[in-house]
DOMI-758191 format. One line per field, with one value per residue (C-alpha): residue in three letters; chain; y, z, x. Coordinates in pm, 1 decimal, always signed. Example, Ala and Ser with C-alpha at 12.3 -4.5 7.8 and 13.67 -1.06 7.14 Angstrom:
residues 2
code = ala, ser
unit = A, A
py = -450.0, -106.0
pz = +780.0, +714.0
px = +1230.0, +1367.0
This chain:
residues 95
code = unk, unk, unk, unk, unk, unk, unk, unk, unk, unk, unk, unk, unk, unk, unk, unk, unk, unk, unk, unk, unk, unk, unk, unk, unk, unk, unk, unk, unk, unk, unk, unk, unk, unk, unk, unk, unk, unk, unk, unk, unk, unk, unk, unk, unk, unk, unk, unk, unk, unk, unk, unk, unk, unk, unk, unk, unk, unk, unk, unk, unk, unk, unk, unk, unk, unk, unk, unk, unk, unk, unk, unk, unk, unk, unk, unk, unk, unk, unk, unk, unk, unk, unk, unk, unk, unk, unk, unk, unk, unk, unk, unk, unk, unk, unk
unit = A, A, A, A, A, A, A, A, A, A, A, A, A, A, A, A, A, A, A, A, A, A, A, A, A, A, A, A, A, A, A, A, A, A, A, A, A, A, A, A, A, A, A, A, A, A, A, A, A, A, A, A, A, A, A, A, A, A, A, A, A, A, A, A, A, A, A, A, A, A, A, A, A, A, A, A, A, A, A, A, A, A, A, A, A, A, A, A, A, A, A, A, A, A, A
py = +298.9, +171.5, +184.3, +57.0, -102.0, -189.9, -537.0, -566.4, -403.1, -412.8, -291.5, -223.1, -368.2, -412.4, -604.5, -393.2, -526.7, -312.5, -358.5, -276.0, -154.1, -126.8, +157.3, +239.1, +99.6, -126.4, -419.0, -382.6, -655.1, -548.6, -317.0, -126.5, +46.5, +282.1, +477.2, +670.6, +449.2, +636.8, +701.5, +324.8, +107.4, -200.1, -452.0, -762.5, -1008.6, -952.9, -1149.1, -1184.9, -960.4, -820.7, -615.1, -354.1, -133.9, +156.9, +321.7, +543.3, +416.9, +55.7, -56.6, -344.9, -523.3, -786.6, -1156.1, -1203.9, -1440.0, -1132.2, -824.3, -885.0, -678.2, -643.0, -306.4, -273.9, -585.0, -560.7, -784.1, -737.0, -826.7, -755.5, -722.3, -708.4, -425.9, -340.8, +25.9, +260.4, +164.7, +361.6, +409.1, +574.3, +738.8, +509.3, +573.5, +284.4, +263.7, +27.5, -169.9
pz = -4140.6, -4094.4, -3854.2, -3861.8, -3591.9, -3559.8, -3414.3, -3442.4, -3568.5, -3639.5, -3822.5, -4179.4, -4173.1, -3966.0, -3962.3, -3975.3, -3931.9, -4042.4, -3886.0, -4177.0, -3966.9, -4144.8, -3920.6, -4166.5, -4089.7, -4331.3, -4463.6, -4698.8, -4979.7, -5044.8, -4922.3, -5059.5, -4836.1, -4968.2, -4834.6, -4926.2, -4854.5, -4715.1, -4995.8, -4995.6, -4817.6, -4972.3, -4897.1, -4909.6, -4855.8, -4734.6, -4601.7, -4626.5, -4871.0, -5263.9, -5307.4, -5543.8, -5481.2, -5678.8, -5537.1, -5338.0, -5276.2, -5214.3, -5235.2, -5059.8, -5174.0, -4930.1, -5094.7, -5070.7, -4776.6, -4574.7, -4745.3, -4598.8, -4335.3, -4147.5, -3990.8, -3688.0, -3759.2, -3857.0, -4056.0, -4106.7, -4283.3, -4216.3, -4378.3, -4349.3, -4543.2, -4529.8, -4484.8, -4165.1, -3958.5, -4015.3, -3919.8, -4263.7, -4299.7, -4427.7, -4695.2, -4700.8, -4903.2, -4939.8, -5299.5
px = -1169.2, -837.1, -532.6, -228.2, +58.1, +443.9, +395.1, +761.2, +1092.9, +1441.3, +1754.2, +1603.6, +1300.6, +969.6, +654.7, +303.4, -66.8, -372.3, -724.7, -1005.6, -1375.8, -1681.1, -1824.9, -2111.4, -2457.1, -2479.9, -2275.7, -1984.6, -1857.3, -1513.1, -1212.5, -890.5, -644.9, -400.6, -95.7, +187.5, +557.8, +859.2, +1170.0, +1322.5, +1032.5, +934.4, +646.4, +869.1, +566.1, +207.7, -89.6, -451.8, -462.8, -372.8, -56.8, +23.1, +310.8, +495.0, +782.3, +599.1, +239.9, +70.5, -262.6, -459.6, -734.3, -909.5, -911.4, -1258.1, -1332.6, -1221.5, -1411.4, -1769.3, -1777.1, -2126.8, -2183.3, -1909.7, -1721.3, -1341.6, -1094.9, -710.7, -407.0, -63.4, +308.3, +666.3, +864.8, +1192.3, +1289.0, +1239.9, +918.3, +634.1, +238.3, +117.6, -229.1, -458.9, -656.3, -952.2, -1245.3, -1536.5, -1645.9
């Protein structure tokens, strides 16, 4: 699972964080979260984790040290975009 905040905005632009839980049973070794961007977002820089970005989607991939996830723990990363502030359904899936 994965949710997403606004830790902060302003006039065309905003910083976001993302919490990643395992809430299987079991231990996971790996993470991607995807989401559909608004019409003119962009990820302008990202950390703790891979970026890929289109015009309209991105894509997250932990970097490792962060993807192990035992049952009920959580990691996170976070970004700044410009664009309209938004809290996107996440899409997250294990590895």
């Amino acid at each position: 699972m994965a949710t997403t905040r606004i830790a902060s905005s302003w006039q065309g632009g905003f910083q976001a964080e993302v919490t990643v839980t395992n809430r299987g049973g079991a231990g996971i070794n790996g993470w991607t979260v995807t989401w559909a961007k608004p019409s003119g977002q962009t990820i302008n820089s990202l950390w703790n984790g891979r970026l890929t970005q289109t015009a309209t989607s991105a894509s997250v991939d932990d970097v490792g040290w962060n993807g192990t996830l035992g049952a009920g723990a959580s990691g996170s990363f976070g970004y700044v975009a410009s664009g309209e502030a938004s809290t996107p359904e996440l899409i997250c899936r294990s590895r």
